[in-house]
VOGU-3710 file (C-alpha; in Angstrom, 3 decimals, decimal comma):
1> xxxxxxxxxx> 21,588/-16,172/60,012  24,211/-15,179/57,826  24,597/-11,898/56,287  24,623/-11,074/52,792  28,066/-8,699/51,178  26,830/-5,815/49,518  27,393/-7,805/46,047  24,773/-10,163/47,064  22,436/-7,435/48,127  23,198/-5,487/44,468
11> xxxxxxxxxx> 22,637/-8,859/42,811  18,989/-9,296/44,918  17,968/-5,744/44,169  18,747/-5,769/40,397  16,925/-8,969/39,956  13,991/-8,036/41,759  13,570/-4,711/40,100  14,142/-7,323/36,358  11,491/-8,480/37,728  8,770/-5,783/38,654
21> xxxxxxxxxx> 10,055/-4,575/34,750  8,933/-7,900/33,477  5,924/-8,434/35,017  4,952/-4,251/33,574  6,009/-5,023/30,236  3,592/-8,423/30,118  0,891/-5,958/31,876  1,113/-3,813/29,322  1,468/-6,034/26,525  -1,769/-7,667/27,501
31> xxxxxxxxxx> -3,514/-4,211/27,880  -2,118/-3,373/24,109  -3,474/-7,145/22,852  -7,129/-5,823/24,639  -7,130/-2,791/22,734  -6,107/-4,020/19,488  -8,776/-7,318/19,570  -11,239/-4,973/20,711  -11,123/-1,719/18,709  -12,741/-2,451/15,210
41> xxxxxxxxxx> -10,640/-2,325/12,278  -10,883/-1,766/8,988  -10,561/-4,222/6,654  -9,156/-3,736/2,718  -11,234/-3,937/-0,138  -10,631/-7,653/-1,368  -11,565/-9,545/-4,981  -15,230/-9,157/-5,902  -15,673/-5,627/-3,885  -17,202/-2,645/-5,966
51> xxxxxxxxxx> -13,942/-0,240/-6,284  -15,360/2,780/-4,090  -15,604/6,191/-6,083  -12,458/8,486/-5,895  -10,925/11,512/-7,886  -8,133/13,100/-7,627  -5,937/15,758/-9,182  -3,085/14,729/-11,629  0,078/15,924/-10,996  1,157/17,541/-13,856
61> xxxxxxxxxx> -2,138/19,593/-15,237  -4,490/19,346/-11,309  -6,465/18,269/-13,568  -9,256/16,003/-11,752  -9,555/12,545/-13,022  -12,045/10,083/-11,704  -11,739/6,423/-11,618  -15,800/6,885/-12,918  -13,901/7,547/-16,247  -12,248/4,390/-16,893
71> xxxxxxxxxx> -15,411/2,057/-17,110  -15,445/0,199/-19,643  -11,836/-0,237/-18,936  -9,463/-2,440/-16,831  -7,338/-0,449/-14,692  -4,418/-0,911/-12,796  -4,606/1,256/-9,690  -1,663/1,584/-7,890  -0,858/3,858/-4,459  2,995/4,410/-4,078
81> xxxxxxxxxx> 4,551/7,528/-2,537  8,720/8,877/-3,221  9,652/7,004/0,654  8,679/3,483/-0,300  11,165/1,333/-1,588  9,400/-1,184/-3,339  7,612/1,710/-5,762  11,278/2,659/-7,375  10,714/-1,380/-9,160  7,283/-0,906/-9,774
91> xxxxxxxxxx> 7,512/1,573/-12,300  9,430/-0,102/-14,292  7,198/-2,757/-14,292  3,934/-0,310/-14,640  5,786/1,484/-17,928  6,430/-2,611/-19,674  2,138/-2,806/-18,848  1,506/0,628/-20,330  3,694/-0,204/-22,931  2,190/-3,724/-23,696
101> xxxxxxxxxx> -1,591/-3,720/-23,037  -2,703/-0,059/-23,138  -3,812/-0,456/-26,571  -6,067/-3,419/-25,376  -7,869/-1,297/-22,930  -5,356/-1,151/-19,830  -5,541/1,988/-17,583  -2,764/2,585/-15,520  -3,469/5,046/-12,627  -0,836/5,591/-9,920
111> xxxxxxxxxx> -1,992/8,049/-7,238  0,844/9,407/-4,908  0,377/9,591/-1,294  2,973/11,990/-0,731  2,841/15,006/1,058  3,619/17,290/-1,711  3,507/17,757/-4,941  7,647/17,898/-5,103  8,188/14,917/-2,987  6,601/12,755/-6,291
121> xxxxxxxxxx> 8,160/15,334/-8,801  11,762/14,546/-7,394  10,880/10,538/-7,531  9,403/10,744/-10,976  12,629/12,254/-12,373  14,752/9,516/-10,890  11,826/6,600/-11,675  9,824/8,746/-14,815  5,878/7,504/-15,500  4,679/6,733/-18,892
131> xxxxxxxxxx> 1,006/6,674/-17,438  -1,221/8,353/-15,739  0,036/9,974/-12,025  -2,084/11,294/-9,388  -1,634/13,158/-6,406  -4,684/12,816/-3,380  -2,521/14,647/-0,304  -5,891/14,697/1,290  -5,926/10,871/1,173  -9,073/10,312/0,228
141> xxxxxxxxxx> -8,752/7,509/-2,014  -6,391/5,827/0,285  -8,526/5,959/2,810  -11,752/4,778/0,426  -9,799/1,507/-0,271  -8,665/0,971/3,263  -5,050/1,129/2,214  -3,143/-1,191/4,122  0,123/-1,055/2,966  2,755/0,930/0,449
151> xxxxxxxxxx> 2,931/0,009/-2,098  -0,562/-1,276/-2,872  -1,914/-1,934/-6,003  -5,922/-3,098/-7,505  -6,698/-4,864/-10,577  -10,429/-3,521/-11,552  -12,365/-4,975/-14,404  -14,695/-3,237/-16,935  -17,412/-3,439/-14,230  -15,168/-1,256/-11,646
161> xxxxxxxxxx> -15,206/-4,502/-9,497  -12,028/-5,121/-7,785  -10,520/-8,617/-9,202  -6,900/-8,634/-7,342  -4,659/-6,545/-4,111  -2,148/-6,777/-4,364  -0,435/-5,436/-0,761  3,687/-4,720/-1,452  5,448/-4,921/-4,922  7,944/-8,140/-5,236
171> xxxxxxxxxx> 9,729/-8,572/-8,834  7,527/-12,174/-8,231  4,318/-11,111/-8,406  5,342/-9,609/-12,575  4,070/-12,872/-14,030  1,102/-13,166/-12,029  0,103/-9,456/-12,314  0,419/-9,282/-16,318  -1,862/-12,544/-16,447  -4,485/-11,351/-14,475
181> xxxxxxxxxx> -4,564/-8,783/-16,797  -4,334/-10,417/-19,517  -7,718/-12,233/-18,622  -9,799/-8,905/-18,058  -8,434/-7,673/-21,032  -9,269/-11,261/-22,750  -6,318/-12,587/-24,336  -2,604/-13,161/-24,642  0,350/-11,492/-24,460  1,305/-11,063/-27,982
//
């Protein structure tokens, strides 16, 4: 029988230890798959779900404002914190919609997630809010909507149903946000 050089021998022992790492990864990708399909998960409020109650304090005054208040109202609830890139072209977009439809009954609220208080002050003097800003560092309106995602935002009609999610902000979704308002609020853009 012929004897392997010590090349060969480097070359067998590298691929069988490629191969003991393979077959751990796939054992513990298929241990990670078992946990995830069975631990239960939450799911996030969808169109037609009652918007769950929630208050928080507003940044500037601590004031608390709950979303109780705005019945009778349609509000635009968005979550956004000062990491999330997607927020710094939302509020634009959320200052045109105060701008344009507050005077037919549009709320705007846009709780931070952040941390702190000055993590949202130093993002609101680079992207500045001409509605109403929130800050819940306990989370607990996040966590009543089963946030999924930053930035997330809910259309709720007069009722306090939820009518849209809207999971991430894409410059996109403007046209289809502003009509969806635009039919709670019941009309056209004038």
């Amino acid at each position: 029988m012929a004897q392997m050089s010590a090349a060969e021998q480097s070359k067998t022992r590298m691929r069988v230890q490629r191969r003991k790492s393979s077959a751990r990864l796939a054992v513990a990708a298929l241990a990670a798959v078992g946990a995830i399909a069975s631990a239960p998960t939450a799911q996030s409020l969808t169109n037609a779900d009652p918007a769950p109650a929630c208050s928080v304090p507003l940044l500037d005054s601590g004031q608390t404002v709950s979303l109780a208040e705005y019945r009778r109202q349609v509000v635009y609830l968005d979550f956004w914190a000062s990491w999330c890139g997607p927020c710094r072209e939302s509020f634009p977009f959320m200052n045109e919609l105060q701008r344009e439809l507050a005077g037919r009954g549009l709320q705007i609220l846009a709780i931070s997630v952040d941390k702190t208080a000055e993590d949202a002050r130093r993002f609101l003097a680079r992207y500045p809010a001409q509605f109403t800003v929130a800050l819940d560092v306990a989370a607990a309106c996040p966590t009543a909507f089963q946030l999924q995602g930053m930035p997330s935002s809910y259309i709720i009609d007069k009722s306090g149903t939820v009518r849209a999610v809207h999971a991430g902000f894409r410059n996109r979704d403007r046209a289809e946000i502003r009509q969806q308002l635009l039919d709670l609020l019941g009309g056209r853009a004038k």
